[in-house]
DOVOMI-109897 format. One record per residue (C-alpha): x negated, y, z negated; residue in three letters; residue number from 1. Coordinates in steps of 0.5 Angstrom, whole numbers, plus 500, padded with zeros to 3 digits. Layout:
<rs>
{{X, Y, Z}, "ALA", NUM} ...
</rs>
This chain:
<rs>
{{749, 334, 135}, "UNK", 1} {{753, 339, 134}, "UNK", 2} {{761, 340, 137}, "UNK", 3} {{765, 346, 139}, "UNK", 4} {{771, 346, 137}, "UNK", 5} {{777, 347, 142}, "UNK", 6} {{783, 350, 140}, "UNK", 7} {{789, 350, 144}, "UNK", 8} {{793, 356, 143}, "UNK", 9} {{801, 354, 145}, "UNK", 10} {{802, 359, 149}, "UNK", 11} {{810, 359, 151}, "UNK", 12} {{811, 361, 159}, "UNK", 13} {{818, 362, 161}, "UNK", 14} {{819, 359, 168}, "UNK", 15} {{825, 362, 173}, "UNK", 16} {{829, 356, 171}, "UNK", 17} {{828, 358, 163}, "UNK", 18} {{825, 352, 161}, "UNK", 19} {{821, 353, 155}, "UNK", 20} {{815, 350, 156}, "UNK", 21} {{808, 349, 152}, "UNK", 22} {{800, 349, 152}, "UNK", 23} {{797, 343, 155}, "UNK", 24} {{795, 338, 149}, "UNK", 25} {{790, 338, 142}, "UNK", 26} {{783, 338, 143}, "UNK", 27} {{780, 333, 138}, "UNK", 28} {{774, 334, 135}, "UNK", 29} {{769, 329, 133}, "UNK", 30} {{767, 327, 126}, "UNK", 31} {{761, 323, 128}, "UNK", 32} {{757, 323, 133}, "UNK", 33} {{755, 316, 137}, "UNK", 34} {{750, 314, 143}, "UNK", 35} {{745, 317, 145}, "UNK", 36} {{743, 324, 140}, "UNK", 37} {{739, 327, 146}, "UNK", 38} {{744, 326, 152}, "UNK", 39} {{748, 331, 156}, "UNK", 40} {{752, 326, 158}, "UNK", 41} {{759, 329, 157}, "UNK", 42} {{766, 328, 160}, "UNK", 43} {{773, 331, 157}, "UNK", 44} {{778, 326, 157}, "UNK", 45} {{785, 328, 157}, "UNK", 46} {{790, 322, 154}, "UNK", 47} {{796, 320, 154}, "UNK", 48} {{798, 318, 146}, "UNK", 49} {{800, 313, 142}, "UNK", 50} {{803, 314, 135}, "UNK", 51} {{799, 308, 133}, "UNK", 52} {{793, 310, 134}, "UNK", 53} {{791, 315, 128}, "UNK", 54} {{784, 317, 131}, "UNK", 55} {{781, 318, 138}, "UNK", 56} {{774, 321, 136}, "UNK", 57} {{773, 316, 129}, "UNK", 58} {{775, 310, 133}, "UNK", 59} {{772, 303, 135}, "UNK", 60} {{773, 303, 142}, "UNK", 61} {{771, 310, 143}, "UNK", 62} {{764, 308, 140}, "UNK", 63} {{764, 302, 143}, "UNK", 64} {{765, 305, 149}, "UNK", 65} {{760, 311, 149}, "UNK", 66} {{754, 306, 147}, "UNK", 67} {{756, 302, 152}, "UNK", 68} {{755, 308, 158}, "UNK", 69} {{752, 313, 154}, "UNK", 70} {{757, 318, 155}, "UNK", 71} {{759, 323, 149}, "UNK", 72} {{767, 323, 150}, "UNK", 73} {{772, 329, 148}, "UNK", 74} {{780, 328, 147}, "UNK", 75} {{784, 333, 150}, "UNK", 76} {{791, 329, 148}, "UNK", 77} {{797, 329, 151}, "UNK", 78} {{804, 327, 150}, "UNK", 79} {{807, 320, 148}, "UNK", 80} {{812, 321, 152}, "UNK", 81} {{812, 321, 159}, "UNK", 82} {{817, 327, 162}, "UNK", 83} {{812, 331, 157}, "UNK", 84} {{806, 328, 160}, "UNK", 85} {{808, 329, 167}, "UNK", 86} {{809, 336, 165}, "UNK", 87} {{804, 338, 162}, "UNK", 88} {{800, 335, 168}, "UNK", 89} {{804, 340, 173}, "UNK", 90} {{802, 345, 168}, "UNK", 91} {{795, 345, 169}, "UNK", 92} {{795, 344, 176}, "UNK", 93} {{800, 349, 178}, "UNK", 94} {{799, 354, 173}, "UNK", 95} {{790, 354, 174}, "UNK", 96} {{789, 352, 167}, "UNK", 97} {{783, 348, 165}, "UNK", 98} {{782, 341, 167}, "UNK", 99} {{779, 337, 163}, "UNK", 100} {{775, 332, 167}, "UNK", 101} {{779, 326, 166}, "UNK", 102} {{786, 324, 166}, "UNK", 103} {{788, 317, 163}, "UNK", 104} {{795, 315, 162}, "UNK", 105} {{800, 310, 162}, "UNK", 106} {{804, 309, 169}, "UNK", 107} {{806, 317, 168}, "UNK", 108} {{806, 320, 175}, "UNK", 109} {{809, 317, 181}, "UNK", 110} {{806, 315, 188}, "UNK", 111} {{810, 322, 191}, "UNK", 112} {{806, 326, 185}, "UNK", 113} {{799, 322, 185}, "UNK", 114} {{800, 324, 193}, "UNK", 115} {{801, 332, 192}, "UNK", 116} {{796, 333, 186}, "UNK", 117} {{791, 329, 191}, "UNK", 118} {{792, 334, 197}, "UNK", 119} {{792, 339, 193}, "UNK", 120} {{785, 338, 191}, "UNK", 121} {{787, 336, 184}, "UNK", 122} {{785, 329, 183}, "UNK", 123} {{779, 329, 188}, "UNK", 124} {{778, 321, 192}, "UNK", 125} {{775, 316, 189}, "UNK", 126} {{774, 311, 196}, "UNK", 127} {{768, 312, 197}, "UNK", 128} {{766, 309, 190}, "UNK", 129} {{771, 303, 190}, "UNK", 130} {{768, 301, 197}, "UNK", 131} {{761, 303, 194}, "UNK", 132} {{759, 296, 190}, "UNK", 133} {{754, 299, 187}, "UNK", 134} {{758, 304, 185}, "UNK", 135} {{764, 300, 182}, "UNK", 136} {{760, 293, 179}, "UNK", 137} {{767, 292, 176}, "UNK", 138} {{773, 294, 180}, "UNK", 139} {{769, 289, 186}, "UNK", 140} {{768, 283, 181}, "UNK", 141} {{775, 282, 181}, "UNK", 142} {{777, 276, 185}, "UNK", 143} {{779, 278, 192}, "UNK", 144} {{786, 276, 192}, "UNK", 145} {{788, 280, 185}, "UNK", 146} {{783, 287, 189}, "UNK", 147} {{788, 286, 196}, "UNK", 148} {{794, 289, 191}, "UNK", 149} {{791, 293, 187}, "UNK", 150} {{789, 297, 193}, "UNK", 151} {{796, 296, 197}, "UNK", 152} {{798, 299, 190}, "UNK", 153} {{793, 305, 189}, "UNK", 154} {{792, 307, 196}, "UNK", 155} {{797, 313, 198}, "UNK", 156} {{800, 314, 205}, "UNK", 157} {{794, 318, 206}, "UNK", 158} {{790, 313, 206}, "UNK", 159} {{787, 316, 200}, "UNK", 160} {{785, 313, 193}, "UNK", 161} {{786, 318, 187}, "UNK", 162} {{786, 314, 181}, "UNK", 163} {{783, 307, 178}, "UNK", 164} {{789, 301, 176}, "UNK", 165} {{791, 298, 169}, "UNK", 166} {{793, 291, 173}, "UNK", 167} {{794, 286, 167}, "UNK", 168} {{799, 280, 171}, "UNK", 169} {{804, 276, 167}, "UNK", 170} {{809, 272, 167}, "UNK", 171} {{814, 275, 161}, "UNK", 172} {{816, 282, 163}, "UNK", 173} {{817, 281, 170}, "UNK", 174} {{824, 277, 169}, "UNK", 175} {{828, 280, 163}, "UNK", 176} {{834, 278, 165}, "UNK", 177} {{834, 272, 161}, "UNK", 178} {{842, 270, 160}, "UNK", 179} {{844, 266, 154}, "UNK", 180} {{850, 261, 153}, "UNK", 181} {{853, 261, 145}, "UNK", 182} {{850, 254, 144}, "UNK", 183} {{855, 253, 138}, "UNK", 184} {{861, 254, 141}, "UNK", 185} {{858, 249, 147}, "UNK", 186} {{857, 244, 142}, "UNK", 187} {{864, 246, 138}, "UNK", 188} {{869, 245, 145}, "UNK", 189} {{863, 239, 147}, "UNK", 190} {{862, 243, 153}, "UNK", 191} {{855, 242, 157}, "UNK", 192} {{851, 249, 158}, "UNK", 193} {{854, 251, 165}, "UNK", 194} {{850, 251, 170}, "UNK", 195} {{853, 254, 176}, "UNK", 196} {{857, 260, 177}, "UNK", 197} {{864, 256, 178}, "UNK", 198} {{861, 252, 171}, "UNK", 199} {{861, 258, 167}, "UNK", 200} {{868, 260, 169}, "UNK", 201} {{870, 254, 166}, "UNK", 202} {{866, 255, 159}, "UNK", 203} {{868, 263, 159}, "UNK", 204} {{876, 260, 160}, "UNK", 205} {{874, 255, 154}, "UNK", 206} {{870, 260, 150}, "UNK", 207} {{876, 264, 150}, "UNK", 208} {{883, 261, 149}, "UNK", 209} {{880, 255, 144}, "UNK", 210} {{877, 259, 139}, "UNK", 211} {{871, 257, 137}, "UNK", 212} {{869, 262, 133}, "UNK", 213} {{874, 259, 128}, "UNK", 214} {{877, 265, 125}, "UNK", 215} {{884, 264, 127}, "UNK", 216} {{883, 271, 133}, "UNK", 217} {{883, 271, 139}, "UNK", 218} {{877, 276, 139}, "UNK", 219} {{872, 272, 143}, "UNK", 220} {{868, 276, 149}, "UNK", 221} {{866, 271, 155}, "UNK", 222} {{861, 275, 159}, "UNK", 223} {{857, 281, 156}, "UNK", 224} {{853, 285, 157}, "UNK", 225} {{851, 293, 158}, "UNK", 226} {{850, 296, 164}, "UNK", 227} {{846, 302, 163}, "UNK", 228} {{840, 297, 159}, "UNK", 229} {{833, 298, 160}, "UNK", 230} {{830, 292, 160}, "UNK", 231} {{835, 286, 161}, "UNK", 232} {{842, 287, 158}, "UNK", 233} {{845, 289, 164}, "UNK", 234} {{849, 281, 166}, "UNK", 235} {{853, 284, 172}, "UNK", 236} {{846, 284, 175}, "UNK", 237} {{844, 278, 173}, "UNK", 238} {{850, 275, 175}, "UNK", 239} {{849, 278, 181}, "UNK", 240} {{842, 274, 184}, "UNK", 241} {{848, 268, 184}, "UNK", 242} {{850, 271, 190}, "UNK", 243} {{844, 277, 192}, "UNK", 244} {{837, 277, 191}, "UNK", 245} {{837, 284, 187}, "UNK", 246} {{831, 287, 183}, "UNK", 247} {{836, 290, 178}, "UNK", 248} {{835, 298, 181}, "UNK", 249} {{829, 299, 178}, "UNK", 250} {{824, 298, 183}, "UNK", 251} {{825, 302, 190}, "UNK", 252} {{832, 304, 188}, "UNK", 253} {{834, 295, 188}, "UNK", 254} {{831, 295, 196}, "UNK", 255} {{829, 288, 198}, "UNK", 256} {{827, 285, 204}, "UNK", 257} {{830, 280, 209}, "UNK", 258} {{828, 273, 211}, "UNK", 259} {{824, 277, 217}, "UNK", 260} {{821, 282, 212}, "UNK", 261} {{825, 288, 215}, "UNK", 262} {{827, 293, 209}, "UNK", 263} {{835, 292, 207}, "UNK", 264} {{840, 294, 201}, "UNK", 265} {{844, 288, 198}, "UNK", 266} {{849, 292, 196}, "UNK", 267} {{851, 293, 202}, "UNK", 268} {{852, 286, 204}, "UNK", 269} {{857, 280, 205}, "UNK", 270} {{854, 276, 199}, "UNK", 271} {{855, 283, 195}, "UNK", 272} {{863, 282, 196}, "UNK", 273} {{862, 275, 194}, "UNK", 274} {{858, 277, 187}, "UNK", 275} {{864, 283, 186}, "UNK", 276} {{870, 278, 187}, "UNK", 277} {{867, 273, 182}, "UNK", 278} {{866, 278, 176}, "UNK", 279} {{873, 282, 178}, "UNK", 280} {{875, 274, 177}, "UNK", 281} {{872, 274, 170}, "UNK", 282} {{875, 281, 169}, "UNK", 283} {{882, 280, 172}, "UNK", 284} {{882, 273, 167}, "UNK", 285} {{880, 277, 161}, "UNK", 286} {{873, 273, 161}, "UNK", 287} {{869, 280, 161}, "UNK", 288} {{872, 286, 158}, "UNK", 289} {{870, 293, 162}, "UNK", 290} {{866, 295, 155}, "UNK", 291} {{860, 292, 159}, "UNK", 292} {{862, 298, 164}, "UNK", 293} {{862, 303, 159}, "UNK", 294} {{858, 301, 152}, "UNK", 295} {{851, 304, 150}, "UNK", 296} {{846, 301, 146}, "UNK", 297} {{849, 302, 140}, "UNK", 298} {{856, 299, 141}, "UNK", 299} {{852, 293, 144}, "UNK", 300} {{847, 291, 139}, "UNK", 301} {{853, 293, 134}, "UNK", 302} {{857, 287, 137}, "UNK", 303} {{851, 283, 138}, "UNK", 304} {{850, 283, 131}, "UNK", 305} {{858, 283, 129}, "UNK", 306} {{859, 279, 122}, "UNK", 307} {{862, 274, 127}, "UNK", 308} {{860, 273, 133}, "UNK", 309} {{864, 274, 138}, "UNK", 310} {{860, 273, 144}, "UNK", 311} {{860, 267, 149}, "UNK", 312} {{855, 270, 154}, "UNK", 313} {{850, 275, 155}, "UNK", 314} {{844, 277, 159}, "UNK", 315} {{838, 280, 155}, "UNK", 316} {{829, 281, 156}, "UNK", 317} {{828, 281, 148}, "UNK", 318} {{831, 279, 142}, "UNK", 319} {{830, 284, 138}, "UNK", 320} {{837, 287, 140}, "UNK", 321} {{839, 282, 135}, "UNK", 322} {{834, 285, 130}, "UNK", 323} {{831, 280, 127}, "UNK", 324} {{832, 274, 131}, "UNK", 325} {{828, 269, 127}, "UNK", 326} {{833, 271, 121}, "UNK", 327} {{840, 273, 125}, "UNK", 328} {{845, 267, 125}, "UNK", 329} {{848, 270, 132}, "UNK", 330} {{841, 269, 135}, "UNK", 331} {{841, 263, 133}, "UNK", 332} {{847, 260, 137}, "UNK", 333} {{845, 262, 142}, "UNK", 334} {{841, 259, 148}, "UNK", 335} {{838, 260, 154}, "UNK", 336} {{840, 257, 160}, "UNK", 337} {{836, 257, 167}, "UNK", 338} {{839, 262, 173}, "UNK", 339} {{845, 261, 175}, "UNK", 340} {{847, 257, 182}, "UNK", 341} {{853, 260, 186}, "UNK", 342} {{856, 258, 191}, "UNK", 343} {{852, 257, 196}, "UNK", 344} {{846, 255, 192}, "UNK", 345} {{843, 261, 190}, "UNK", 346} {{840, 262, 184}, "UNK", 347} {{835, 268, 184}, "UNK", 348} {{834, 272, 177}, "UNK", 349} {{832, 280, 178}, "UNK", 350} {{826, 280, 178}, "UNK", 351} {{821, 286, 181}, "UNK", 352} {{813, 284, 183}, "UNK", 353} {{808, 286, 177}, "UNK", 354} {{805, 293, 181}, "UNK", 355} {{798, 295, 178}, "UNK", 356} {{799, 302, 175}, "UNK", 357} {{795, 309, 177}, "UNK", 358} {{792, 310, 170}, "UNK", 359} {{784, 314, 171}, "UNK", 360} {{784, 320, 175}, "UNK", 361} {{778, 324, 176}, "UNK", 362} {{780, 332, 177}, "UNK", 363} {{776, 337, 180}, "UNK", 364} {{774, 341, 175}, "UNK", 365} {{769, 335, 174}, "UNK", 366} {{762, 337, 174}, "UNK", 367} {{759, 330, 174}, "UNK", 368} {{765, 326, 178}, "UNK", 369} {{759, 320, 179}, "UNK", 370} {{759, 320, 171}, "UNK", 371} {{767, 320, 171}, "UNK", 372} {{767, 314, 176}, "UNK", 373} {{762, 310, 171}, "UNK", 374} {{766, 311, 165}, "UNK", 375} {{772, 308, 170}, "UNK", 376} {{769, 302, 173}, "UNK", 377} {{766, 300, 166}, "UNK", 378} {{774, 300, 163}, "UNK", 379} {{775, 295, 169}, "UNK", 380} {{769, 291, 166}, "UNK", 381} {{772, 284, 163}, "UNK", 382} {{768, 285, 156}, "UNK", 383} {{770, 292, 155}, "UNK", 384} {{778, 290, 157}, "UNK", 385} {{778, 285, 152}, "UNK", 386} {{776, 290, 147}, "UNK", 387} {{781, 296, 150}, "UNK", 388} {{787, 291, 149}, "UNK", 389} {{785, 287, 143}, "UNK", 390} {{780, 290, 139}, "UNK", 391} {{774, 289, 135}, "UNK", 392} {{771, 281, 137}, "UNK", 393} {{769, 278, 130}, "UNK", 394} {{776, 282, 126}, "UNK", 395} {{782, 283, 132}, "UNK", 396} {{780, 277, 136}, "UNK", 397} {{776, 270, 137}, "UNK", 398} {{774, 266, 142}, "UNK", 399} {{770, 261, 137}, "UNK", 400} {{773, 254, 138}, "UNK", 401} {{775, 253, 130}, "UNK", 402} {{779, 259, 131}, "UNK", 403} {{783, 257, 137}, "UNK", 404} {{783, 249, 134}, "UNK", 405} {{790, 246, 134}, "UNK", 406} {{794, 253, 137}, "UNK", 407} {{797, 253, 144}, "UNK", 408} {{801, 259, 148}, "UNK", 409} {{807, 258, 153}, "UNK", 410} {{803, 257, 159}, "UNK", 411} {{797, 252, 156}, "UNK", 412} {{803, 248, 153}, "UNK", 413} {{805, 247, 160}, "UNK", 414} {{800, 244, 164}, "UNK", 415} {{798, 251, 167}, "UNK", 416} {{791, 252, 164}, "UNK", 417} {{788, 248, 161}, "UNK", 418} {{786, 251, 154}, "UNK", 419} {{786, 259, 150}, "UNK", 420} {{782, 264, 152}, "UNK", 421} {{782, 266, 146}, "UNK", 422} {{786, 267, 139}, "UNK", 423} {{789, 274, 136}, "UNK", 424} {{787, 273, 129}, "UNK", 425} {{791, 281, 126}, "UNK", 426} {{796, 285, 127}, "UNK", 427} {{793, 291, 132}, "UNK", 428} {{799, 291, 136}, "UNK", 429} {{804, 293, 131}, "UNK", 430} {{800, 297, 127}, "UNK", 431} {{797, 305, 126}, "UNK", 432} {{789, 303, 127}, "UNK", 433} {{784, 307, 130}, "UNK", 434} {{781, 301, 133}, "UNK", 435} {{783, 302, 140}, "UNK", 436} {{787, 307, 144}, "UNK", 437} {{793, 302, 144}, "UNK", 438} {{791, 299, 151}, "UNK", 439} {{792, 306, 155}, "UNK", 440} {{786, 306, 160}, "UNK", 441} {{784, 302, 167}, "UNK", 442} {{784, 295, 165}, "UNK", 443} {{784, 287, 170}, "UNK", 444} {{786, 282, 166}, "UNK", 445} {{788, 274, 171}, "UNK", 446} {{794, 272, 170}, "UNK", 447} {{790, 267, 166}, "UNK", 448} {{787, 270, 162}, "UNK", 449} {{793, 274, 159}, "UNK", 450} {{797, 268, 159}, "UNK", 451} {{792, 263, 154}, "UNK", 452} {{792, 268, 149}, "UNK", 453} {{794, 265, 142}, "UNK", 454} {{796, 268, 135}, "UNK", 455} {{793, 266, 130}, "UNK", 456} {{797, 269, 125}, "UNK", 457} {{803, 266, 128}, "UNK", 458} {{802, 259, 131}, "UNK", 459} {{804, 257, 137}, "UNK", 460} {{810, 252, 136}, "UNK", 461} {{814, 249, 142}, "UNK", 462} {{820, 247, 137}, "UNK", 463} {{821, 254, 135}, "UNK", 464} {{827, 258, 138}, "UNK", 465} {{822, 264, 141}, "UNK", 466} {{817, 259, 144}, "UNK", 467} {{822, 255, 148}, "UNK", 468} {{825, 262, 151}, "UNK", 469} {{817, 263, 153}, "UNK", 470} {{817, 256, 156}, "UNK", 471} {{824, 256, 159}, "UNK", 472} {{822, 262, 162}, "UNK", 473} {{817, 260, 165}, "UNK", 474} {{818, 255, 168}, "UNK", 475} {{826, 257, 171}, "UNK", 476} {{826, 264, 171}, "UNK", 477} {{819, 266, 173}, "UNK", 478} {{819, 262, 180}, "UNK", 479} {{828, 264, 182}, "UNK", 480} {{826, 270, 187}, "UNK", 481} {{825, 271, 195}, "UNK", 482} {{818, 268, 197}, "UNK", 483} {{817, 275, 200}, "UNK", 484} {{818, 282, 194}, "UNK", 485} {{817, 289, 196}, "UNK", 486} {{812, 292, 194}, "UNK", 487} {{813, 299, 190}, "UNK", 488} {{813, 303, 196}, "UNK", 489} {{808, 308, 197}, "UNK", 490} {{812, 314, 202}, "UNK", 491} {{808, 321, 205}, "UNK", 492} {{810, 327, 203}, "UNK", 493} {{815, 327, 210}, "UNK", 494} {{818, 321, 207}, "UNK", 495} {{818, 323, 199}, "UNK", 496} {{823, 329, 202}, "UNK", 497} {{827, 326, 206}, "UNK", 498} {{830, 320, 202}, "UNK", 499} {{829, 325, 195}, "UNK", 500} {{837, 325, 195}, "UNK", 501} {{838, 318, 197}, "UNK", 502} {{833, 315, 191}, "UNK", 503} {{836, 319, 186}, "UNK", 504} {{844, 319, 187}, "UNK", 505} {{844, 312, 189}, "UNK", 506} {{842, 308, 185}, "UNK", 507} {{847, 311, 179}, "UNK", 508} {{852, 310, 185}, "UNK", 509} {{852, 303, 185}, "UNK", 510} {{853, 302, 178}, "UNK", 511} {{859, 307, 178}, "UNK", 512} {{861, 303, 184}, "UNK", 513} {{860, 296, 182}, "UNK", 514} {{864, 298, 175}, "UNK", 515} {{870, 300, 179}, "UNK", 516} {{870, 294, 184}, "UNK", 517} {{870, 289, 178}, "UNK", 518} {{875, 293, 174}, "UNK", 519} {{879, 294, 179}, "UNK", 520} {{880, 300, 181}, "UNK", 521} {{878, 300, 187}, "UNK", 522} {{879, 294, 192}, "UNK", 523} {{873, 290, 194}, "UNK", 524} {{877, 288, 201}, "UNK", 525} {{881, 295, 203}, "UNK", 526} {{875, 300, 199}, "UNK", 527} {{869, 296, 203}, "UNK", 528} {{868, 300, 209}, "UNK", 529} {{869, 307, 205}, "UNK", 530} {{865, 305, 200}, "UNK", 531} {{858, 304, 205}, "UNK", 532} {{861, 311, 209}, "UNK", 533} {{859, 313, 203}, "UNK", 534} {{853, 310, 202}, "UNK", 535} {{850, 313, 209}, "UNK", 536} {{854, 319, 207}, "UNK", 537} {{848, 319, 202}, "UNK", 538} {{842, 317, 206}, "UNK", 539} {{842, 310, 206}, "UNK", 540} {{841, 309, 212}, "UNK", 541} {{835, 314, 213}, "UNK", 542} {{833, 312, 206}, "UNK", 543} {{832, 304, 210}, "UNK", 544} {{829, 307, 215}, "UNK", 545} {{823, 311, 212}, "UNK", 546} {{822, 305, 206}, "UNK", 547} {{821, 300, 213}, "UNK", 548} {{815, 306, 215}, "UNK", 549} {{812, 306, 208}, "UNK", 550} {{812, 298, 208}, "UNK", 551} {{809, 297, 215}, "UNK", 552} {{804, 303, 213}, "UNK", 553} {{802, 299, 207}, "UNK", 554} {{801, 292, 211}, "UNK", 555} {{797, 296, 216}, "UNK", 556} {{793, 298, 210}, "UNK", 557} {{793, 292, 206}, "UNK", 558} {{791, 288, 213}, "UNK", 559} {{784, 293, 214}, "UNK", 560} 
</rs>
């Protein structure tokens, strides 16, 4: 069957405020035809790209999928990254340019932006077919427990649904705030993994008047950490959950929720004061130096990774910051030790509920919306999620027992489940192939089944370094959060713009503050009263106000 091929021309639009922006994607053409030969069954799908996948058209999961639906698939791609993905996606909606049928990304357009394009007729609703059994087999195979989140989470303040989700709930990912103690230097000073906020004090002090590192300089740093990272490295706020529960300032801007399910800022509380006083105790001792406050990535894995250690405790959600962990000598002095107790008990770590993303939407330049709709509802089909996430059965991956004999993962070792799922048996993940579309699509997957699978390659070994963080997390760091988490708000487009200012300003506010307490230049007692003025003076209190409205919309919306 013969193809046209699409070329796109990159055209440069001069917009009022001079950015330069270009065409929307490249139009891959197909190198093979697959499926059924006589059908007119054809969609145009625009997709996020990866760098690891070196063909959408000439590729395993493309095939597999047009066999499985008979469907001849076509590849408008799009950026990689996600700025440039959302731009190119207001391009067309914006500026009349030709949709494609579908749109698949990764997380890329915020519930504000889904909401907009949806009103506008962009992205046409799909609540007829998700509540539709017949229409959407697959999304309404998944256990009730697992779909009541998935539709708090895709349902928009119009009570609409704009897109299929990607829900894939782990245990890993959701806590990087995983703190590790110099386990040498413990042993050294013959000193016990502290425990409590008061006990780590005490380890610090020691770490940094006894020269553990034996080099004769007083160049040890207690508490380290870098403020501004992205997944974990930040310790002032893995400190903090000592006092505060406080997701880290990702999730709805660090929102959280009270004992009575009222929406609430911790960095406005009294538990807050007390968490400033302590690191400001650190930080007045000469216990954490105030380049956690101004380091950036590369100054901190420079430190981390120094001919010497020099670090006595740090807050970290991968080990790849000291490169290669299994062969560097600084990781391996390190331990992982459970959150922290404070004073008053509390030992939370961030932690933000694992949200499903929007990831599949159908556009209203679709002329079969019905044939775009199945195409999604056969992404969230069990068989075909494990060949979107880990390849080709037989090649990628194996659920036969003599494969999975004798191996193991963090959650089967534990007594959680009983036994794999399955084993991957290459190298996908971290390779270019053209196996899959690198997990980039609707996909379901339990907690159990992404937690029972197996390596391989790389067995599981409960006594090797990486296998303990696994185990340690699960059993401390997963569970060390309020029973009640709220949900990745959901705000009408009345209340997008009335806390517009507030999300964006005060979150760095926070940071920039949090700095200043703790290094003293500004007092935690005198300054405290300002420092709220403040806050409101931001739209703090109107933020509060419309996050509780959002959040009682969606409980409605949930409760239905």
């Amino acid at each position: 069957m013969g193809k046209r091929k699409w070329n796109i021309i990159l055209g440069t639009m001069i917009l009022g405020f001079g950015l330069i922006l270009t065409g929307c994607g490249e139009k891959q053409k197909k190198s093979t035809d697959t499926g059924d030969q006589n059908s007119e069954k054809k969609l145009t799908v625009a997709i996020q790209t990866s760098s690891f996948v070196t063909d959408y058209e000439d590729n395993f999961f493309t095939k597999y999928l047009e066999k499985k639906t008979g469907i001849d698939l076509t590849f408008y791609q799009m950026p990689a990254d996600a700025s440039e993905f959302r731009t190119k996606v207001s391009l067309m909606v914006t500026n009349g340019e030709e949709m494609p049928d579908v749109i698949i990304c990764d997380n890329c357009l915020t519930p504000e932006t889904i909401l907009d394009y949806g009103s506008k007729g962009a992205f046409i609703p799909l609540n007829d077919y998700i509540y539709d059994e017949k229409k959407s087999p697959n999304f309404n195979k998944i256990p009730k427990e697992d779909q009541d989140v998935i539709l708090q989470a895709i349902t928009n303040a119009d009570g609409k649904i704009y897109s299929l989700p990607k829900y894939e709930p782990e245990t890993w990912n959701l806590t990087p705030y995983r703190m590790y103690i110099n386990g040498s230097w413990l042993k050294k000073l013959n000193l016990q993994p502290p425990e409590t906020t008061e006990e780590l004090y005490q380890v610090l002090k020691a770490f940094r008047e006894q020269d553990p590192n034996g080099n004769g300089q007083n160049d040890e740093i207690g508490a380290y950490g870098f403020l501004n990272g992205g997944y974990g490295e930040a310790s002032p706020w893995a400190l903090m959950n000592s006092f505060v529960f406080y997701n880290g300032g990702g999730q709805n801007g660090g929102l959280s929720l009270d004992e009575n399910g009222k929406v609430i800022a911790p960095f406005t509380t009294e538990e807050w004061k007390d968490g400033l006083r302590y690191m400001n105790q650190l930080y007045e001792e000469g216990l954490m130096p105030a380049s956690v406050f101004t380091d950036d990535d590369t100054q901190f894995k420079a430190t981390l990774n120094a001919e010497t250690n020099v670090v006595g405790f740090v807050s970290s959600g991968s080990t790849s910051v000291w490169g290669d962990a299994t062969k560097s000598i600084n990781f391996q002095e390190m331990d992982i030790i459970k959150p922290l107790k404070g004073p008053k008990g509390v030992a939370y770590t961030p932690y933000s509920s694992y949200s499903p993303s929007n990831a599949f939407f159908i556009t209203s330049a679709c002329k079969d919306p019905d044939l775009a709709f199945l195409l999604g509802d056969t992404l969230l089909d069990n068989e075909t999620g494990l060949v979107a996430r880990y390849g080709e059965e037989g090649v990628d991956w194996s659920r036969e027992e003599s494969d999975m004999e004798g191996n193991s993962s963090v959650a089967v070792y534990s007594g959680m489940y009983d036994k794999l799922s399955l084993v991957t048996t290459s190298n996908l993940w971290v390779e270019q192939q053209n196996q899959t579309w690198r997990n980039v699509n609707p996909r379901y997957a339990s907690l159990k089944q992404g937690t029972t699978v197996g390596n391989k390659l790389i067995p599981f070994d409960p006594d090797s370094k990486n296998d303990q963080l696994g185990l340690v997390n699960l059993e401390n760091y997963y569970p060390a959060h309020p029973e009640e988490i709220l949900p990745l708000l959901h705000y009408s487009e009345e209340e997008a713009a009335a806390v517009t200012q507030a999300l964006t300003s005060i979150p760095d506010y926070i940071k920039q503050s949090t700095s200043e307490f703790v290094i003293g230049q500004r007092n935690i007692d005198s300054d405290w009263e300002n420092y709220k003025k403040e806050l409101d003076s931001m739209g703090l209190s109107e933020w509060i106000k419309n996050a509780q409205s959002a959040y009682e919309r969606m409980k409605k919306q949930e409760a239905k």
